[in-house]
Structure formats: structure tokens, C-alpha cells
N, C-alpha and C positions, 0 to 999 in steps of 0.2 A: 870636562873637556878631555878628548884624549888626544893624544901624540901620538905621531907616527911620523916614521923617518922617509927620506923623499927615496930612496933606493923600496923602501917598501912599497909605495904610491908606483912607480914605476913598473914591479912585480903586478900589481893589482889594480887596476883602476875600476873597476867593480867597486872598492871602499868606496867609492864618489856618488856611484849612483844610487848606493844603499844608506846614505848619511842620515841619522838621524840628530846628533848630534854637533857640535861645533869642534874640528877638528885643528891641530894646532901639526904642520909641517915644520920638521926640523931638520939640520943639515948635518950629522952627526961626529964628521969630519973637525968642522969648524965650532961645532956646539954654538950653532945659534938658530936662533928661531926664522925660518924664510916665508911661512903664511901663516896665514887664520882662515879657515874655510869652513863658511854656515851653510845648513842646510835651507833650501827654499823649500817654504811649504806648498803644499800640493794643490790646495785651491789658488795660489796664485804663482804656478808655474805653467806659464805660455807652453799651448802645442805648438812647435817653429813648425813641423811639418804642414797642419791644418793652416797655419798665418800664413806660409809661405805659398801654400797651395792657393788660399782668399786671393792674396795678391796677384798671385799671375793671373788668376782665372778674370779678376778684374782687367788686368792688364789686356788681355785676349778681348775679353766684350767691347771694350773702347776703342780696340782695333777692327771686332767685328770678322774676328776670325774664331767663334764660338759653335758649333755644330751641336744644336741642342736634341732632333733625333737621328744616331748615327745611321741606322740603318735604312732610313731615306736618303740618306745624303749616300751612303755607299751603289745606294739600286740606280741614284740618277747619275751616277761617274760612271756605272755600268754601260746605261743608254747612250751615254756621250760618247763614249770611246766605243761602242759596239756603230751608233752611227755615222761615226767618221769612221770608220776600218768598213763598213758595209755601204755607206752610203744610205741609209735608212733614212724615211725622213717620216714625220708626226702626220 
């Protein structure tokens, strides 16, 4: 287990995301011990970005504001707005 003082952590926070081991925080002031911090392993470490992304994109479909091909959807905003500004009609 290795130690390391919270004035270090603060210097570095890279130590965190490189953790292999279980790292024990100390307050060096006070000499006492203020964490124990494990590393998560990699096959069960959640992508938040990818889960967060799931979620809204669900959120969006149930509201049905999902635009599945953009560039059809951008050609007929063109028609609409070129039809009222010209008066064009089908």
C-alpha cells in the first residue's frame, strides 16, 4: 500500500487516474490517516460519458425529438423556410 500526503494529491491528481494500487492519504500536519483509496478495475469501470450519452439519447426518443437522417431533415427546413420566404408551393 502506498502513502501519500494530501498536499501531494493536490500537486498531482494524475496519481488517481493511474492507481494501481490501494493508496492510503495522509494529513501530515496532523499525522493521521484521512483515506484509503482502491483502485477500480477496468472491466468494471462504467463509461459515464457512453451511460450518460444512453440516457439522454433515450430521453430524446420518448420525447420523439430524435432526428435519425440529418441531412433529410436539414434539405426539408431548407424547403420550408425557402417556401414561406418565396411563397412556393408543391
Amino acid at each position: 500500500m502506498q502513502t501519500i500526503g494530501i498536499g501531494e494529491l493536490q500537486k498531482n491528481m494524475g496519481i488517481l487516474t493511474n492507481l494501481t494500487e490501494a493508496l492510503t492519504i495522509i494529513d501530515k500536519y496532523k499525522n493521521k490517516e484521512v483515506a484509503v483509496v482502491y483502485p477500480i478495475g477496468e472491466t468494471t469501470k462504467p463509461n459515464i460519458v457512453e451511460q450518460m450519452s444512453a440516457e439522454a439519447l433515450a430521453r430524446a426518443k420518448n420525447r420523439g425529438i430524435v432526428i435519425e437522417d440529418l441531412e433529410a431533415a436539414k434539405e426539408d427546413a431548407i424547403m420550408e423556410a425557402m417556401k414561406e420566404k418565396y411563397g412556393f408551393t408543391d
